[in-house]
N, C-alpha and C positions, 0 to 999 in steps of 0.2 A: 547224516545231514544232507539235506537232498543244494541244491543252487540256491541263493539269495532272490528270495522273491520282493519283486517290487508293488508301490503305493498301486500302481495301476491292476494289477494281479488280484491283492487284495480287495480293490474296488469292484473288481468285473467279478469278483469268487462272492463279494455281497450281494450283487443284484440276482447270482444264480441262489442263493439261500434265502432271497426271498421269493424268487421263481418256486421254489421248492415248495415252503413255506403253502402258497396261493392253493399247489395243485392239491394237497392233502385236506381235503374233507372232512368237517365238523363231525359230519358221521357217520366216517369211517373209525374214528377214535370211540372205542366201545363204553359207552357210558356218559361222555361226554356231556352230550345235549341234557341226558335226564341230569345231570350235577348243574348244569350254567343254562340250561334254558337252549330254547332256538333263535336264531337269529339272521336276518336279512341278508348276508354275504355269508356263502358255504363253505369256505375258508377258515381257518383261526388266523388268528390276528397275533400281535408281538408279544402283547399281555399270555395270552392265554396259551401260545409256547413255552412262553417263561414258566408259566405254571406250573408244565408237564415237564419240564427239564428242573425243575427247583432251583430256579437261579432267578435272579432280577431280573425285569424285562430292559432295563440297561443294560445290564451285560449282554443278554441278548440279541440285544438292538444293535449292539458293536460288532456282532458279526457280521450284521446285514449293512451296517455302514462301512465296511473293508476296512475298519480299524484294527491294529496291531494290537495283540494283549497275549497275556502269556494263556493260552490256553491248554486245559487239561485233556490227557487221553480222556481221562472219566466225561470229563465235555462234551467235547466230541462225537465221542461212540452214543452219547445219550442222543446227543444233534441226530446221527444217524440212525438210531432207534424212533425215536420220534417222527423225525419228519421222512423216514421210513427210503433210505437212500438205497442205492446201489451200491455195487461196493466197489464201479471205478466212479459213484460220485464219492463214498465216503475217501476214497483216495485221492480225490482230487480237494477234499474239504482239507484230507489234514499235511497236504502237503502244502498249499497256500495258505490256512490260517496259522496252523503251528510250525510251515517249513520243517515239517519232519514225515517221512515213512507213520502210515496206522501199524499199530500192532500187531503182529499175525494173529489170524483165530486160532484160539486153542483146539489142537489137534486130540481128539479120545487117544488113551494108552489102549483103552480094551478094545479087544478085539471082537466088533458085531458082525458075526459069521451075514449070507446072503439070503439064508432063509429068512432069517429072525428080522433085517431089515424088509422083505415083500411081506412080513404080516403086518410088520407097523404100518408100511407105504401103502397097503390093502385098508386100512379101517376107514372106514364112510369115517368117522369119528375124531376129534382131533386125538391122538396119541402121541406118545413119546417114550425116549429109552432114558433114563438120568442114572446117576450111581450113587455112592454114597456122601457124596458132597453135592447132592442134587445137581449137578451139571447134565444140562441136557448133552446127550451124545446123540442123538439123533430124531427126529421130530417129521412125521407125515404133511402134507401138506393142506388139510384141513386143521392143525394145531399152527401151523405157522402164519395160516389166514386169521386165525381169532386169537392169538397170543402173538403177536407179533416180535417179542424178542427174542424168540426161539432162534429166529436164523441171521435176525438183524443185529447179535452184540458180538461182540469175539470172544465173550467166555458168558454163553446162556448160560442162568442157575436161577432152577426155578424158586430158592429161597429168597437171593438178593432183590429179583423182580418183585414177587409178592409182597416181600415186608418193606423193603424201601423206596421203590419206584413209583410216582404220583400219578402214573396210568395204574397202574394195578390198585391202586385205593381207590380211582374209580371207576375201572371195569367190573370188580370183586364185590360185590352186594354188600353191605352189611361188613365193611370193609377188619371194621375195630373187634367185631363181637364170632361171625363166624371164619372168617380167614384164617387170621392174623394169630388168635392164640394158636389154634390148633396144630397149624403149620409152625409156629413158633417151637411149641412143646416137640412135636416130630425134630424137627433141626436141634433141639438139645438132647434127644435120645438117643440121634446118630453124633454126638459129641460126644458123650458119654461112653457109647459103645465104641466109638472109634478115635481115642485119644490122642492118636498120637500121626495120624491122618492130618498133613499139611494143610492141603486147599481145605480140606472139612474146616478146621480150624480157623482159616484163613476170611471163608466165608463166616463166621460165625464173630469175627472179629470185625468185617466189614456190615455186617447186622449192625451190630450192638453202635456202630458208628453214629448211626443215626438215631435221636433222641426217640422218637416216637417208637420206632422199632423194638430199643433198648427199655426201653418202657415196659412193654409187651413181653420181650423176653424175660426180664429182670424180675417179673413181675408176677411169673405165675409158677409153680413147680411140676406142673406137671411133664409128664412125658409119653407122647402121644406115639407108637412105631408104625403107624403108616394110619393112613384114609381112607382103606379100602371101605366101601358103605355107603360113607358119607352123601351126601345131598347139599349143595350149596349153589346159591342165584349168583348169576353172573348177568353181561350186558354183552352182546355182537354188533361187531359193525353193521353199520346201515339200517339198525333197529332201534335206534332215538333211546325212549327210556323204557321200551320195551323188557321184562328182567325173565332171563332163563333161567329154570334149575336144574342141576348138572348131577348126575350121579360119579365119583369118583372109580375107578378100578385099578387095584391096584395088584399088580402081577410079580412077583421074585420070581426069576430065573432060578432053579431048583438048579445047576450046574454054575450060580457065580449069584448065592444068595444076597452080594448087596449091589447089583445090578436089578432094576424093577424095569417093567412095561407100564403104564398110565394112560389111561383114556379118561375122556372127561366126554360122556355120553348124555345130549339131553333127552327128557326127560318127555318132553312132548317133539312132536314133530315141528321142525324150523323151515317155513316157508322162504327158499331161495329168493334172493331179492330178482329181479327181471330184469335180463340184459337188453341195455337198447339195440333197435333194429341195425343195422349199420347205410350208409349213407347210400 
């Protein structure tokens, strides 16, 4: 338990979450604009936070009013996925709103040798390392610009994001029909095959949490063991409703088969957006 923070603490920690709030760009949020339209201030607004956070835009609102409320790590770290924080703002959020220490990020137990990390860091492409409880262990910096919770959650899994996070419904094209089962069935294959695997479990219980998810899951039998092939449309920052399609790759380490490599390579070529000049 960190010092007693006081009314005035919480009031100056509001007006910086809504500082926050202002600088994040309608779209820079991948998908965004094609779901709600464009609109006249380049910002989102409280409503449309709330949105992406699945929470009320009261609750939300009371953070930016420096009111006191029991708020959740799951909160939180969402606040700081979303509105895409640092991690001595996300420390500074959860020590004045919740007066507690953030959680540390989950540390990998495996061990990714330095090779194997310069090819991922090497791909034009976004890529990633996950294991068998889809936790990213490690992610290039072109997967961290267009999935943004790869580096911004303290325990990225690329299950949790996809099936219950309300940016990934709509960055992910076609969110209900091509994502969601597929990726579903895969997460009950590695359930299946890996029984008795904690966080597998763990994650597949924090799935099923969510109704719509649980739907999805409960809902269909199959069992899908990986993506490799696949083709599915996504949305990137700074491209409105523009929709890419991404070819999947999916790579098992032949020395630690339920460790995979993942890119997600598009399909046609993606016109970098244009930096401005500088002053």
């Amino acid at each position: 338990m960190t010092s007693a923070v006081s009314d005035e603490d919480r009031i100056r920690l509001g007006l910086m979450v809504r500082g926050w709030r202002m600088r994040l760009l309608r779209e820079e949020v991948p998908g965004f604009t094609a779901k709600f339209g464009r609109a006249c201030r380049p910002y989102l607004n409280q409503d449309e936070v709330a949105i992406l956070l699945k929470v009320s835009r009261r609750w939300y609102a009371a953070l930016e009013r420096g009111e006191e409320n029991d708020y959740s790590n799951r909160f939180l770290d969402a606040v700081t996925r979303v509105l895409r924080l640092s991690d001595s703002e996300r420390h500074t959020l959860f020590t004045v709103a919740a007066n507690r220490q953030p959680p540390v990020k989950r540390q990998s137990i495996v061990n990714i040798d330095a090779e194997l990390r310069r090819f991922v860091a090497a791909n034009p492409f976004p890529c990633y390392i996950s294991d068998e409880a889809f936790d990213v262990l490690f992610c290039n910096d072109a997967a961290a610009e267009q999935y943004q919770f790869m580096r911004r959650e303290a325990e990225p899994n690329t299950m949790l994001w996809a099936l219950t996070d309300e940016g990934a419904r709509i960055q992910l094209v076609d969110w209900e029909r091509s994502w969601a089962p597929p990726m579903a069935a895969q997460l009950r294959h590695n359930a299946l095959r890996y029984p008795n695997h904690e966080r597998l479990q763990e994650v597949v219980k924090q799935v099923k949490a969510d109704e719509t998810a649980r739907a999805i899951y409960d809902g269909n039998l199959r069992t899908d063991m990986h993506p490799d092939g696949a083709r599915r449309k996504v949305y990137f920052p700074h491209h409105h409703d523009r929709e890419f399609e991404v070819g999947l790759i999916a790579m098992p380490l032949l020395r630690n088969p339920g460790i995979r490599v993942m890119s997600l390579v598009p399909v046609e070529e993606i016109t970098p957006r244009p930096v401005p000049d500088a002053a």
